[in-house]
N, C-alpha and C positions, 0 to 999 in steps of 0.2 A: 452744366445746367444753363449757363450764360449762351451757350452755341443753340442748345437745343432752342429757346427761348427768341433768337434769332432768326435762325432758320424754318422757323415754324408761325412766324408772327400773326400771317395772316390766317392760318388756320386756328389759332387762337383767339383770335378774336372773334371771327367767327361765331364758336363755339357760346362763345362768352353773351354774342346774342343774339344764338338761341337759344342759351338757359335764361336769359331774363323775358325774349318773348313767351317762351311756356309759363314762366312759375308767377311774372310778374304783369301779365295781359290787359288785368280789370284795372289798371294805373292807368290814365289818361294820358296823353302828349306826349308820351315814349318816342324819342328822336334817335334811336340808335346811331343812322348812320353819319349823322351832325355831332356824333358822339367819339368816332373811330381816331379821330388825332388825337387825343390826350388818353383815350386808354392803350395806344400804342405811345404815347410816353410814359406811360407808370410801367409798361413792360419794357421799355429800354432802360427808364432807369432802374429796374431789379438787375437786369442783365449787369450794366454798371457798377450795381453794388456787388455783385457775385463777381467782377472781375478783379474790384479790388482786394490789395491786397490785406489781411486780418488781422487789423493792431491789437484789437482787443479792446479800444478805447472811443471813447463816443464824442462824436463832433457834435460840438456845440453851437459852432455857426449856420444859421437860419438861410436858409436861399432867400435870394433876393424878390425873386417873380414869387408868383401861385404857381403848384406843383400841379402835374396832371392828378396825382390822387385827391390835391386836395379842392380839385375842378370837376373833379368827378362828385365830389362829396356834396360840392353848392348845388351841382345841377340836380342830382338827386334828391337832394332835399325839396329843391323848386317843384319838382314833380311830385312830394308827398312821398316818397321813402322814407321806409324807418329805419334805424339802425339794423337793426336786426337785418330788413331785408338786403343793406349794401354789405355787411358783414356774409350773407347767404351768398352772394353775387362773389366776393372774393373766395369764399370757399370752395367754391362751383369752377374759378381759374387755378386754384391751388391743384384740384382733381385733376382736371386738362392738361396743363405743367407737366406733374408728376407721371402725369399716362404716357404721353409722350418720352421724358427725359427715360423712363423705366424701359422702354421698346428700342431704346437706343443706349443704355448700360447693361452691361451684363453681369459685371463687378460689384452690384450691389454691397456687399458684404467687407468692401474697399474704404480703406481709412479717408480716400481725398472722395470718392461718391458719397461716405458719412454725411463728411464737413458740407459739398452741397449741400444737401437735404436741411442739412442745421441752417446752411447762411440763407438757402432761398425760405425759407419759414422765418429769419427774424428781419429778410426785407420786406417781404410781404406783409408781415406786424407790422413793420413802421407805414407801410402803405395803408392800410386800414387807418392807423390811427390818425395819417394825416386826413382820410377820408370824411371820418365821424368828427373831425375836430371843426368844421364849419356850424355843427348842430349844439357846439360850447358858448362859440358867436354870437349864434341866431337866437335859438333859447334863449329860455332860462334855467339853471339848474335847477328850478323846482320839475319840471318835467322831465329832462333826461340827468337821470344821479352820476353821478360820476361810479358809481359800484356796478349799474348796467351794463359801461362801456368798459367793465374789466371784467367782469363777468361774456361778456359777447369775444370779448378778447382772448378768454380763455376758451369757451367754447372750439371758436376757429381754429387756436391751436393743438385741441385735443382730435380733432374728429380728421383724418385721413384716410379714412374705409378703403379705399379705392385704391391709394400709393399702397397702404398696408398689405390688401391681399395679393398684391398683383409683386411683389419685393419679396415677403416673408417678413418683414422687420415691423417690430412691434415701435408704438411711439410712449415715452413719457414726458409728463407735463411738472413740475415740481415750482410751486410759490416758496421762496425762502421765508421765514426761516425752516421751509417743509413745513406746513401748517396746511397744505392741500398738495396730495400728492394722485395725479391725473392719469391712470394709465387704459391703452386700448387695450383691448381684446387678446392680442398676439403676446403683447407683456405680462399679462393675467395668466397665460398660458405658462410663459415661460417659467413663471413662479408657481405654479399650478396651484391658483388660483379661481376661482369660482368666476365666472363672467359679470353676474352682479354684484360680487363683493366689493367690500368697500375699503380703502388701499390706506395704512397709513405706515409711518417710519418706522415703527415698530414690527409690521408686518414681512415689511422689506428686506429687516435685518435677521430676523426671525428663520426667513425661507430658504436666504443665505450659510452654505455650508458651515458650519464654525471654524474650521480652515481656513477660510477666507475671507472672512466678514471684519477683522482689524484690517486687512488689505484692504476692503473695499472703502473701510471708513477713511481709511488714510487718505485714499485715492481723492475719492467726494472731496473732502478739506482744503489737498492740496491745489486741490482743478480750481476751488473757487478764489482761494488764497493768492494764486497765482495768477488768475487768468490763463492758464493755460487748458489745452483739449480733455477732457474727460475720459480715457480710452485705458478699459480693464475687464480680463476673464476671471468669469468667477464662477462657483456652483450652485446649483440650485437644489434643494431637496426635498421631495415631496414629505407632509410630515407623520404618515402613517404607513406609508410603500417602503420608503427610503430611497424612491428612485430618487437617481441621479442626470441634472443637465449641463451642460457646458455655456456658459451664457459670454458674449461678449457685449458691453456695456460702452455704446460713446455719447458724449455728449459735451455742454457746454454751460457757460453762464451768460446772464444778460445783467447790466448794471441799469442804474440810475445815472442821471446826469452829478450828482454828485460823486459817483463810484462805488452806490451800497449794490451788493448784488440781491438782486428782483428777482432770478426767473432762473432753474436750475432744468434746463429741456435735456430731449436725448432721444437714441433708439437705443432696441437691445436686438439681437440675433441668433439663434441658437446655433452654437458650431460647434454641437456634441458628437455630430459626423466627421466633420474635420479633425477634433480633436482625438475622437478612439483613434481615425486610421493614422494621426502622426504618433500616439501612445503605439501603436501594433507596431509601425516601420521603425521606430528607434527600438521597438522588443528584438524585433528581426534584427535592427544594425548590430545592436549588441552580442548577439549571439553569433550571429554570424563571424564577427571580428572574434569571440572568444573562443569557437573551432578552429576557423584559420589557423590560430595562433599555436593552437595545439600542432605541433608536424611531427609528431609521434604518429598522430595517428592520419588514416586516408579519409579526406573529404568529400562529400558531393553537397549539393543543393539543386534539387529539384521543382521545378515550377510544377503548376495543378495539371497539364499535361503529360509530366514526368519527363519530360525535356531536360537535359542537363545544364543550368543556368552559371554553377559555381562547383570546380574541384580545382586539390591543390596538387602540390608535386608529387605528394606519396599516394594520390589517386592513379596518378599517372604511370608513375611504377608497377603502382596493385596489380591493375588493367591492362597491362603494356601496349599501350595505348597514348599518344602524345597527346597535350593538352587541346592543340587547337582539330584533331579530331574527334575528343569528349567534349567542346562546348557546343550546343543549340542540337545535340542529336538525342535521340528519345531512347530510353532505357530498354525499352521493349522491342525496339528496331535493333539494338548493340548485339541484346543480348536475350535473345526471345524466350527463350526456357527456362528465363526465370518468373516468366507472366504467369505462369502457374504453380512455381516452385513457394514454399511457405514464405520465403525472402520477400517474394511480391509480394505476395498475399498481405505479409507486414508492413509493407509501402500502403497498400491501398489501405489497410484499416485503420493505420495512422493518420492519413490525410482525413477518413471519414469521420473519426471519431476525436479528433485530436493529442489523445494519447500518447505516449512514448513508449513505445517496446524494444522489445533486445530478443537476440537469437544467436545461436550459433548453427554456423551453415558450412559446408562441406559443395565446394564448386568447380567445377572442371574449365579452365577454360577454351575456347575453340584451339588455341595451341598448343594443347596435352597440358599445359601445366594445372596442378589440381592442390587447392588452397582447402584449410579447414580458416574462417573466420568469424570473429564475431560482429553482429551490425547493431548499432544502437541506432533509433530512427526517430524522430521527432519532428512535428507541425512545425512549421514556420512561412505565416501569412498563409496562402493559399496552396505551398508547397509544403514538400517535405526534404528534411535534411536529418544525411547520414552519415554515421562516421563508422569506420571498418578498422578493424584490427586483424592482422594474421596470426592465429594462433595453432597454428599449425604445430609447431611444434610442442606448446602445451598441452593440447590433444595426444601427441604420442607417447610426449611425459606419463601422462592421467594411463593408457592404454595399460605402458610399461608397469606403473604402478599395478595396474589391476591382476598383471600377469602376473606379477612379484607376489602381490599380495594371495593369489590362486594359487601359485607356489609354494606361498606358505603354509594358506590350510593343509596343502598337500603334507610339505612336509609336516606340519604339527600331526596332522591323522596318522603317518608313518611311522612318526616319534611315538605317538598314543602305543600303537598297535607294536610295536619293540621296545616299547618302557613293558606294556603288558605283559607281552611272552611270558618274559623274569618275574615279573609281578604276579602271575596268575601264579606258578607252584609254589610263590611263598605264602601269599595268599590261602592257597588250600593248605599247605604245612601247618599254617599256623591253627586254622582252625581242625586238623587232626589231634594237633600240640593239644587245644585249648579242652576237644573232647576227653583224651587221655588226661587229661587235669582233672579230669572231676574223679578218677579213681587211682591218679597217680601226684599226688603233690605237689614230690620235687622239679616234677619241669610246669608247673603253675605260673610261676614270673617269668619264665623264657617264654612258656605259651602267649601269655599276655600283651608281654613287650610288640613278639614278634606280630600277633595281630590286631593290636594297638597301632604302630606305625604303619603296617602294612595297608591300613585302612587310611591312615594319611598320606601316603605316598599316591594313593588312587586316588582321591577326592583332588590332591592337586593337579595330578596328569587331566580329572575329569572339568577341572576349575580354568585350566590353561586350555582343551579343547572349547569351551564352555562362553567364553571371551570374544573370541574368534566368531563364533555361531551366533552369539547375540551381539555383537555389534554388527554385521550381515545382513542380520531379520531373519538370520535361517529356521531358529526354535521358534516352535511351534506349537502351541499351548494344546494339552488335550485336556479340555474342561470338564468336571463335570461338579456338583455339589457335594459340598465337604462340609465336615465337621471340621472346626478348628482345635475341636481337642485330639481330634487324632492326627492333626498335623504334628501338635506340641508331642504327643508321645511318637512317632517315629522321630521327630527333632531331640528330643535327648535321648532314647535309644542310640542314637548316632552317635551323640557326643560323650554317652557316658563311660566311654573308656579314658577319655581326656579329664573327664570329673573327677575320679576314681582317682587315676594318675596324680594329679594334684589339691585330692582331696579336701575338694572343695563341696560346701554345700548348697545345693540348689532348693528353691521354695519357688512352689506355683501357685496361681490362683486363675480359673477361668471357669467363667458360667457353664451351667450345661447348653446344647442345645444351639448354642453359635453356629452358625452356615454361611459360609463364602460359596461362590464359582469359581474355580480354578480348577490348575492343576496339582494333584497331587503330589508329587514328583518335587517338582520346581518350588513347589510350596516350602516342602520341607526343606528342601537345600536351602532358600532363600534363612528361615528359621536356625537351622544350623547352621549355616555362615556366621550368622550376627550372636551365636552362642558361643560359636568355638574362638570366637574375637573375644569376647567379656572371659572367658574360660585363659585363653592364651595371653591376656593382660591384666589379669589378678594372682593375685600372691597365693600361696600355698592355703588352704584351711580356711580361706575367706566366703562372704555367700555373694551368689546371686539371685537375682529375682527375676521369674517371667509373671506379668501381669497380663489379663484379656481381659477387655470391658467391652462393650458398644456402646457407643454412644453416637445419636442419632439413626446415621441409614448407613454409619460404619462399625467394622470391627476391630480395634486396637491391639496391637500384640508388643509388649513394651516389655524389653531384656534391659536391667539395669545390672550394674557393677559396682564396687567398689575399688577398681585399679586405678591403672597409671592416668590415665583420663584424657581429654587432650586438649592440645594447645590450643587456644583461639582460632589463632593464624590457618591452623589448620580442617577446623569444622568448612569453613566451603568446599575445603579438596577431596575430604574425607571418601565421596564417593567417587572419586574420578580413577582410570587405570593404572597400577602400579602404585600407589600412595598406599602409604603407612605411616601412622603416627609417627610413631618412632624404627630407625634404623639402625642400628648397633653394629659394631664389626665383626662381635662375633656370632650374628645370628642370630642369636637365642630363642629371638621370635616369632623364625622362619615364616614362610608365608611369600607369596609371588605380589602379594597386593591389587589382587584383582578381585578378593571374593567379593567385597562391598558395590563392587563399577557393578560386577552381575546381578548382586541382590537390586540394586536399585534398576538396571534393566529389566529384571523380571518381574520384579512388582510392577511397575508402571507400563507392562504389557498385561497388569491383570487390572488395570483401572485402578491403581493405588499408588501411594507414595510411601515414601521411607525417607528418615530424618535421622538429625543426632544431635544428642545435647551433651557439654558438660561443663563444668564448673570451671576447668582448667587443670594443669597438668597436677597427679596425685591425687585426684577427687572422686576420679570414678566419672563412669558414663554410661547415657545414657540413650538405647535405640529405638524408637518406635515405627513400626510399620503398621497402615493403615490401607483397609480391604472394604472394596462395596459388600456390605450386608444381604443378606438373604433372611427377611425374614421366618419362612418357615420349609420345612424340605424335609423328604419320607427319606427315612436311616433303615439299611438293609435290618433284617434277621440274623445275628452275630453266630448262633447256632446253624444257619444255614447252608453256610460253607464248609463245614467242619468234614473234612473226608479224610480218608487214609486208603494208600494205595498199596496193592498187592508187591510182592518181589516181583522184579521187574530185569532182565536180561539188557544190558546199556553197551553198545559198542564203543567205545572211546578210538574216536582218528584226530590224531597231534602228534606233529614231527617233533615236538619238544617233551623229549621222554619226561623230563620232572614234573612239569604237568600233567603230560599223562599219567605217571604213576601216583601220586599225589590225590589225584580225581577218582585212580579205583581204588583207593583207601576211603577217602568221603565214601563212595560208591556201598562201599563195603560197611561204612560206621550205619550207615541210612537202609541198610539191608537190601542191597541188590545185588544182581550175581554182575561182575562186568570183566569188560576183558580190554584189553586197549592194542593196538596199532598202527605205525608211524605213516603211514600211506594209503592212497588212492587204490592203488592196484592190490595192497592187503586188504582195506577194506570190501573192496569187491571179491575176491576170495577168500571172505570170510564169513561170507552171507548165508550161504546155505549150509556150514556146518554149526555157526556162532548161532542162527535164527533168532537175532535182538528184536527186542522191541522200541527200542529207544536208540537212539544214534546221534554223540554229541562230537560236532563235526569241527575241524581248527576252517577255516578258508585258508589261509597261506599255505595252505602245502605245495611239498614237491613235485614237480613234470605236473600232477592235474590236482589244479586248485581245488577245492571245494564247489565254488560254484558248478563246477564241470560234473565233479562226484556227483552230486544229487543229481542232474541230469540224464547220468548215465543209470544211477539207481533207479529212476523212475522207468528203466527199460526192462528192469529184471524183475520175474515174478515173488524170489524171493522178500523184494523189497517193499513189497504193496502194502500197505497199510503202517509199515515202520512208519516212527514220527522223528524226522530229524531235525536239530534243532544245533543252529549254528553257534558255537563259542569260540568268539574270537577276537579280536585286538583291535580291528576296525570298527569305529563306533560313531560313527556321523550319521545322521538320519538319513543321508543317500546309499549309508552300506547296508544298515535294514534293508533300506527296500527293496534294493537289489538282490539280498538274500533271501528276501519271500519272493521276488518276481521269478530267483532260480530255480526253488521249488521247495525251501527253510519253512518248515512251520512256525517257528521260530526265532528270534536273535538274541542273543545273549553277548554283553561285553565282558573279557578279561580284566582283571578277575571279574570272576563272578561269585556276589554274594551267596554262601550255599543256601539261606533259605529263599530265594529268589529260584533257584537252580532247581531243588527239590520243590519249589511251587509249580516250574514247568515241568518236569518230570510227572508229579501225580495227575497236574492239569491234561495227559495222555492216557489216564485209564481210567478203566470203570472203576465207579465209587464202590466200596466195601464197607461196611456201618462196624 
């Protein structure tokens, strides 16, 4: 300030008068140029006092001469100025000063251009006052008060319009003990503050983060307590937005000659811009150094061009590629085919949106070697930065799995379809047994046993397929509206062999007229699952309970018990795969522990849930399954369906004589004329002297499967209009299809229920009343 101040004298003064020829003209005997040696001594000695250096302490001793300022002050008065006008006339140099010093700092916002600004503002006050102090003299203080010349005093130090806009920096003015607190326009702002509002300490502390407002108190105290510089960031907060400023705060004190402090000045400056971009660079330091540090994995950091700015060693490897040919070269130049590959794609819409994404990528590179990896990618500054894993090999892992686990639906459908074989003629034995029972006695309880168990040996081979498929998503719901009471009666039709067996008693309760969407099928298994659980963990001769209510826009189906109950511990596992309450060594309460994992898969593929309560072990428990409601839905005609079909000529082809024989005894209990043989090549010559109507077909056969059979029968005219209809051991939803695609009107799984069997048999002929 002191240089500028020098080097500019003479333009300075100059200036100085022409601002009093314009403003101050109609004053008589204006001598300016007889004026030019002592207002270049009140500007060498500001320069003087800005050179020295800042004790903080106020000299007491008087100069010895009259001062230029206070030469200026007589002469002005002789001419009839008034205070006010020599106070306008320093203000008017104050502007000139600061124009100048400002076109030659660029640092404004700099701790030692601060302090300028502070020291040339309290030489200039003392220049002033030595100015007006001739009019103390001459006067008398009835005319000029001593409160005009603190008041003019103040004035002068608030008003720097010109230093203000042409800097940024706002000024404030503060009388101890803060009793008037002085700010411009720029300061107003930075408190976001009204322009003419009216400023007091209350206001100030107020506007002040609550974060920082003990810091700043402290600050204030300390600066005056010590005499030391004023200089603290703090936050500003608007008080309805919540916006946020960065404010830096310098300033000082002026004493009395006794040493009370007077005068608490300053600027403020907003360096909310400085401040986010040094917050963003230590965001970025930070992370940055926390990748690095990672060397598991491969690094990059990309600048906004996609330039390579930063990769580490296991970049280098990745890439094979050395470090100092990845840095400064551009992503897209390297490696161009990925500027359209989704990897890019992932760079650019991270950098756009500042997101973070993840992918896994599969990439070849120019020297054959071909990587499966994954990229995690994230903003940082203006770039983006990547880290890469090779996971190649857990990609073949997951493959290998998938193969394994395709292997094993296979095998479990192979297992299904050779548990069944055996299972299908015991199956139908049992229910020839079960018919001869009703006019033969003594085999009554072998009949029952055998198709008792026989019915559980299928439901588990069907439970263990069943596992498989819905943990897949393979099942496939065939919806249509139901009654829930005829859910409940095929549901213990099911189980009441097991009732029976341990003669237990069951009690129902359900409204009429309840309707779900579902499947019927899956409904009811879902139903007997959670029955043949309560059934297989109560004691002999005990009851059970099924309830149905609605309540609200659901339907309730709640199976209570009085058995073994279960453990705390174990209600969250309850429905998970393979769990079972209780395990025993020796069985007894056999079960694979899958049926509950399916019933809760299956329900909550019909929009419902399934629970379980109970007391704890010996109390009994209790299951509730919960269905969206249907309020109201058209129930067929129960008379409607009622047919009975004529005798009917049935070919039976199964390489597994017991089954076949088996099947033409049923055949035979059901009144149909049938005839059975082990093969393809019998059954084609058998056609035109057998002339079936019906044809219940194995697929596994020998030299020519079934599939093939129907195909070739569909060439023979004997065959035309026969309805054949597949029974076999394969029962995945993809061997249906296959077996209607080959030309099956039908599928049927091993065993097959006979009245399911005898439904598709009559469902081929004309109805007979």
């Amino acid at each position: 300030m002191a240089d500028v101040i020098d080097s500019h004298l003479d333009e300075i003064v100059k200036e100085w008068d022409a601002f009093v020829a314009s403003q101050f003209s109609y004053i008589t005997h204006i001598t300016p140029l007889a004026e030019r040696d002592h207002r270049r001594e009140i500007l060498l000695a500001i320069a003087e006092a800005l050179r020295q250096p800042q004790s903080g302490a106020t000299n007491s001793a008087a100069p010895a001469a009259e001062t230029g300022a206070e030469l200026h002050g007589r002469i002005r008065a002789e001419h009839g100025f008034s205070i006010t006008q020599i106070v306008s006339e320093y203000r008017a140099l104050r502007a000139t000063v600061m124009r100048l010093w400002t076109l030659n700092n660029t640092t404004l916002a700099d701790a030692s251009a601060i302090e300028d600004v502070t020291r040339f503002n309290q030489a200039l006050d003392q220049a002033i006052a030595e100015s007006v102090d001739y009019f103390n003299q001459v006067f008398s203080s009835e005319r000029i008060a001593r409160d005009t010349l603190d008041k003019e005093l103040k004035l002068n130090r608030g008003r720097l319009e010109y230093a203000s806009r042409l800097s940024h920096v706002g000024f404030w003015y503060c009388d101890l003990p803060f009793d008037v607190l002085e700010w411009d326009e720029r300061v107003k702002n930075h408190f976001f503050v009204e322009p003419s509002a009216e400023v007091t300490i209350e206001l100030f502390y107020d506007r002040i983060h609550p974060d920082d407002r003990e810091l700043t108190r402290q600050a204030i105290d300390e600066s005056i307590s010590s005499r030391d510089a004023y200089d603290i960031i703090y936050r500003t907060v608007h008080p309805t937005t919540g916006d946020v400023k960065w404010i830096r705060a310098l300033g000082g004190t002026d004493y009395d000659a006794d040493g009370s402090p007077i005068h608490f000045d300053g600027i403020t400056v907003d360096v909310t811009a400085q401040k986010l971009v040094e917050m963003r660079v230590a965001e970025s330091e930070a992370r940055h150094r926390g990748v690095i540090t990672n060397m598991d994995e491969a690094f990059a950091l990309f600048d906004q061009d996609f330039n390579l700015i930063e990769v580490n060693e296991a970049t280098c490897k990745f890439v094979g590629l050395p470090r100092a040919q990845l840095l400064g070269a551009n992503q897209w130049q390297l490696f161009p085919e990925t500027y359209e590959s989704d990897i890019g794609r992932m760079y650019r819409q991270v950098q756009a949106d500042g997101q973070p994404q993840f992918l896994e990528h599969y990439y070849v590179f120019p020297d054959g070697r071909a990587f499966w990896f994954e990229a995690r990618a994230f903003k940082v500054g203006d770039g983006v930065a990547v880290l890469f894993r090779d996971i190649t090999r857990r990609i073949k892992l997951i493959e290998a799995l998938k193969e394994s686990d395709k292997r094993k639906d296979e095998f479990l459908a192979m297992l299904a379809h050779e548990l069944r074989n055996p299972l299908a003629p015991i199956v139908t034995a049992g229910e020839i047994l079960w018919h001869i029972s009703k006019t033969n006695e003594s085999v009554a309880t072998p009949a029952a046993i055998i198709r008792r168990q026989a019915k559980h040996m299928t439901r588990l081979i069907d439970d263990l397929l069943d596992v498989s498929r819905v943990t897949q998503g393979h099942i496939h719901l065939q919806k249509e509206v139901i009654d829930i009471n005829e859910v409940l009666a095929q549901a213990i039709e099911m189980c009441a062999p097991q009732l029976q067996a341990k003669q237990q008693h069951l009690t129902t309760t359900c409204p009429a007229a309840l309707f779900v969407e579902g499947d019927m099928a899956r409904l009811v298994q879902c139903v007997a699952n959670i029955l043949t659980n309560a059934i297989k963990y109560s004691e002999t001769e005990t009851e059970i309970k099924i309830n149905v209510r609605s309540e609200d826009a659901e339907v309730i189906i709640e199976v209570a018990d009085t058995g073994s109950g279960i453990a705390p511990e174990m209600l969250p596992q309850i429905f998970e795969l393979f769990v079972q309450s209780q395990v025993t060594l020796d069985r007894s309460q056999g079960g694979l522990g899958i049926g509950l994992a399916i019933v809760k898969r299956l329900i909550t593929m019909h929009g419902g849930s399934v629970s379980a309560f109970s007391m704890g072990e010996g109390q009994g428990s209790t299951f509730e399954i919960r269905l969206p409601r249907i309020i109201s839905a058209a129930t067929p005609d129960p008379q409607a369906s009622i047919t009975k079909s004529a005798p009917l000529r049935i070919l039976i082809v199964d390489d597994n004589i017991d089954a076949a024989d088996t099947l033409i005894m049923i055949m035979g209990i059901l009144g149909h004329d049938s005839m059975a043989v082990h093969s393809a090549r019998e059954a084609l010559s058998s056609m035109d002297n057998f002339k079936p109507d019906i044809m219940l077909i194995d697929i596994g056969l020998p030299e020519i499967d079934g599939y093939a059979l129907v195909q070739q029968l569909a060439k023979l005219p004997s065959a035309q209009g026969v309805r054949k209809i597949a029974l076999t051991g394969y029962g995945q939803a993809e061997d249906k299809q296959r077996a209607l695609d080959a030309g099956f009107d039908e599928h049927l799984v091993k065993p097959v229920d006979i009245d399911k069997l005898e439904s598709a048999i009559n469902g081929s002929e004309r109805v007979i009343n």
